[in-house]
N, C-alpha and C positions, 0 to 999 in steps of 0.2 A: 427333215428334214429333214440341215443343212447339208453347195459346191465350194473350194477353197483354192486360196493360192498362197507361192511362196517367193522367198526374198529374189529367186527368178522366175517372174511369172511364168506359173506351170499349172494345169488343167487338176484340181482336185474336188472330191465334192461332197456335201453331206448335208443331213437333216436326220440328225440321232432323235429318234424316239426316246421317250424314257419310261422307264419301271419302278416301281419304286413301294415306299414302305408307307403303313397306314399310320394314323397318330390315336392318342385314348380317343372315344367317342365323344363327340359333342354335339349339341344340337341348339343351333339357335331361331326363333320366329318372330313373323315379323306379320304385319299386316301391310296389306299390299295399297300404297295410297293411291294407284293411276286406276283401280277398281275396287272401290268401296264394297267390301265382305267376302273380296276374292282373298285367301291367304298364301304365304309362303312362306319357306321354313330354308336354311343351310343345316347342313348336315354333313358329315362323317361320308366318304365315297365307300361304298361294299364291293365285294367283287359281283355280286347280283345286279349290282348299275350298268355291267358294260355294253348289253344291248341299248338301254336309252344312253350312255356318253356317245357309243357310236352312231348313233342317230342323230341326236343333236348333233354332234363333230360334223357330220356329213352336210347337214343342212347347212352351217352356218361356214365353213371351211372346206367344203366339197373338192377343193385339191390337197388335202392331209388324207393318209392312208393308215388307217388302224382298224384290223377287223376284233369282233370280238374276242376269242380264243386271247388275241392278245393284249387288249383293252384288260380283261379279265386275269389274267398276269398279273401284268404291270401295278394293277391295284393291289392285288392279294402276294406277290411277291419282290416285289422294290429290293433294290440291295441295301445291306440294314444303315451302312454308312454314308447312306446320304440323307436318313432323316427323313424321305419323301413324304406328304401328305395329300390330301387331294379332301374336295368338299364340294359338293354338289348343291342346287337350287330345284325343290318342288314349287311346284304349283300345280294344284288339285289332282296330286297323285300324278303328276308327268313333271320327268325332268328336266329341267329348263336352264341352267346352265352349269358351269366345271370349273376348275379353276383348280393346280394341283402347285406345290411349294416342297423347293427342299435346296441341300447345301450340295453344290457344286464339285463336285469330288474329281473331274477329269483336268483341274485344271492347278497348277503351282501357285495361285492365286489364291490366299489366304479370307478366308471368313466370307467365300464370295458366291450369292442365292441365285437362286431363278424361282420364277412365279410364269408358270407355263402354260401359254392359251385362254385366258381366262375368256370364256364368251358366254354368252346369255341371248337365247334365243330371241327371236326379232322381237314378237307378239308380248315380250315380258320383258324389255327393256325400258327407262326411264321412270322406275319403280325403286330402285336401290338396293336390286337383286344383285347388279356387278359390285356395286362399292361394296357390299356384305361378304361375298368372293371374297375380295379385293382387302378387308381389311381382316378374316382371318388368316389367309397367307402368310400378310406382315408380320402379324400378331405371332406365329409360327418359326416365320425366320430371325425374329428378334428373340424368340425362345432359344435356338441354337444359337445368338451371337452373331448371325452375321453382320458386316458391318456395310456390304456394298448388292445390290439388288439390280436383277435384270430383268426383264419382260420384253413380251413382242405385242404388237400395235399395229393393227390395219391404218392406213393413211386416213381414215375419216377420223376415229378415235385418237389419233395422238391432242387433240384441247383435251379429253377426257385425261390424259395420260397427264399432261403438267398439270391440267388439276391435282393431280394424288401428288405433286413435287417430283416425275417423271419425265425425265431430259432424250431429246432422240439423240441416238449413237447412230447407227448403221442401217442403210437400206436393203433391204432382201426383194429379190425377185422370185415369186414364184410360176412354173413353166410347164404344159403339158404338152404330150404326143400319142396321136393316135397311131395306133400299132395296127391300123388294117389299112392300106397291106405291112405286113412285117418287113423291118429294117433288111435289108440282105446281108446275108452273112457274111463278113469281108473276109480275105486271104491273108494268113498274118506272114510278117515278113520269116525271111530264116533267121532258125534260132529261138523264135517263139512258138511256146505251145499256151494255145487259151484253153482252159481247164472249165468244169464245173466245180463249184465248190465242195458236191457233193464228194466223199474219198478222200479228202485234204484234211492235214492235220489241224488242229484249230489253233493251237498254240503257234505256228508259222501265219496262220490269216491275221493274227493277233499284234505276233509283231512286228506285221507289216502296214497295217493300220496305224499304227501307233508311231513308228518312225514318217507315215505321212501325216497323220494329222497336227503333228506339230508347227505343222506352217499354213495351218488353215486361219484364214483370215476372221478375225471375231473379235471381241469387247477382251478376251482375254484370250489366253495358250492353249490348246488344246493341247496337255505336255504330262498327264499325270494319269490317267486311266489305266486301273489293274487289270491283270489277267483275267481273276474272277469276277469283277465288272463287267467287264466285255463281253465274258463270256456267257455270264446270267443274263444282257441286257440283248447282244447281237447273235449271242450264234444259238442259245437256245430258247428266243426269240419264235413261236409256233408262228408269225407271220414271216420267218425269213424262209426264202428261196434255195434251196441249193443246190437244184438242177441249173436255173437259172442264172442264179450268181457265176460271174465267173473272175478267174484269174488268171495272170499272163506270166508264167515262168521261162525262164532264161537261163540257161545252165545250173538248173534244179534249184533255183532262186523265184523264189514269188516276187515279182516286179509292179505290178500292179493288180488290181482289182475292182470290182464292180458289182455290190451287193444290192441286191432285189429283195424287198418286203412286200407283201401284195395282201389283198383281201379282194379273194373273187377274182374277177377280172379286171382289178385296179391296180395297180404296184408303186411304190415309190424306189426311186433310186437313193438308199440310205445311204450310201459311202463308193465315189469311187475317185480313184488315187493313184501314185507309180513314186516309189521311191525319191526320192532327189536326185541318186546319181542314175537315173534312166529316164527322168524327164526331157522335155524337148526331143521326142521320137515316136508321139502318136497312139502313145500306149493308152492314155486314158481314153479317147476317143473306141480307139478299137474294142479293148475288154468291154467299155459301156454300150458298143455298138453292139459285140457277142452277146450281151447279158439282155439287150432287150429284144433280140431277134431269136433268143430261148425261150424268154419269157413270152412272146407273139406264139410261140407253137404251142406254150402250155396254157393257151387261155385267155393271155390278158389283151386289154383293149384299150387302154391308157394309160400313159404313163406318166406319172409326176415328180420334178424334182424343187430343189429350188438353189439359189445362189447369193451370193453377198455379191450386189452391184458393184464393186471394186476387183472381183474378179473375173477380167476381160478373158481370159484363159477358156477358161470354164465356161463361160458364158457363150464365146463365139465356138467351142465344141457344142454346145447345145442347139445353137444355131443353123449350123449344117447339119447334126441330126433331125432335125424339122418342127424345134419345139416353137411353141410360140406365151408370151406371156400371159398368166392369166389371173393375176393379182399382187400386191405388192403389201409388203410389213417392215415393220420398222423394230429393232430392238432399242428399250428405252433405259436409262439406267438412273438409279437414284440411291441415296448414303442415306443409310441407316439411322449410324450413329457415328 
């Protein structure tokens, strides 16, 4: 992911991947009741899973963008303060679903989890492979204490969701664009230069992310993410772009930007944004325009973003770039304790 907006609707956007930290090993089995002497087992995620997480991911969520390099990361190095864990589902030696848990660190919001993606391949659903996901996550984020829980939920899945005592909050749209032929490069006005992100200091990308995402729309703030979070998670990130990515500076001020993650000829639009006091002047549209009509020369062929339905901003920027919808989730939320 996550596109956002602020107390004056203004175009921002995002769908933060995450990285995260492994927990001691554990292994739980089960026998499979929808295939009498078929088995499957949960287990502890390695960094050796990330070809089959990407596989799976791909089948069952085929507009999420993670290649391996950074699937393979994100398991073996999570930032240590957030606790992440992740837990995967065999059946006979292929992996068959994911489900990762940890505590919430970018937000001023105290004691507050996320249980991220949790899917289970088509062929091995209705067996008790997701409730098994599903309840060591919990089990994990009641070890840390949390006391407030988020997840996301495709629109068939939210009965499954109030089963578990999971409430809908927020609807996301998710959006792709084909990039043949490539966006054209637009003429930015005077005064604006659109940058690669490549040569740019990170600590400036950093805190300018950060003064935008504070008014990204979601269940909580986006109001607390550190320098070295950001920067283990986004900028040294082996799926981020930085020929690609671009930024809009204005009197040697970073004003906006528009970060590319990609795998292959796939990309997702991770974050793009423009200050507060430079919104309402088409910046976001532009830089996202720049950044995928970079990304069209180096390769890619789709482009995916997504957005919180409440932000019309965002959304009708998307719109005039040529995206069109192509599934929809729901973030659900449920108390602890």
């Amino acid at each position: 992911m996550p596109d956002a907006v602020a107390p004056q609707p203004v175009p921002t956007s995002t769908e933060r991947q995450r990285r995260h930290q492994l927990p001691p090993a554990r292994d739980h089995t089960a026998r499979s009741t929808g295939q009498p002497g078929v088995g499957w087992r949960i287990r502890t995620a390695q960094p050796d899973d990330a070809p089959g997480v990407v596989a799976l991911r791909s089948l069952v969520h085929p507009y999420l963008v993670r290649g391996i390099a950074s699937t393979r990361q994100m398991i073996a190095q999570p930032p240590p303060e957030e606790k992440w864990a992740a837990w995967v589902a065999e059946a006979d030696g292929q992996l068959v679903g994911w489900a990762s848990a940890y505590r919430n660190t970018q937000t001023s919001v105290p004691d507050f989890g996320d249980i991220s993606i949790l899917h289970v391949h088509p062929d091995h659903r209705g067996r008790g492979t997701g409730t098994a996901l599903l309840a060591a996550a919990l089990a994990h984020l009641e070890s840390l204490r949390i006391r407030r829980v988020r997840t996301w939920a495709q629109t068939d899945s939210l009965p499954y969701a109030r089963r578990h005592g999971f409430a809908p909050s927020r609807e996301l749209r998710y959006s792709a664009l084909d990039l043949h032929p490539a966006p054209p490069m637009p003429e930015p006005p005077a005064g604006v230069r659109l940058l690669p992100l490549a040569g740019i200091d990170p600590y400036q990308v950093y805190l300018l992310d950060a003064v935008a995402s504070t008014s990204e729309p979601g269940d909580v703030p986006v109001d607390a993410i550190s320098y070295s979070h950001w920067r283990s998670e986004c900028w040294e990130n082996p799926g981020l772009d930085r020929d690609a990515s671009t930024v809009a500076e204005v009197d040697g001020t970073l004003v906006a930007l528009s970060l590319v993650k990609r795998d292959g000829d796939r990309m997702w639009s991770d974050f793009t944004a423009t200050r507060p006091e430079y919104r309402g002047r088409g910046l976001a549209r532009l830089t996202k325009q720049v950044a995928l009509h970079r990304a069209a020369g180096r390769g890619v062929r789709t482009a995916y973003t997504s957005n919180d339905e409440a932000n019309a901003p965002m959304l009708a920027v998307n719109t005039r770039l040529g995206y069109r919808p192509v599934a929809t989730a729901w973030s659900c939320l449920r108390e602890l304790r």
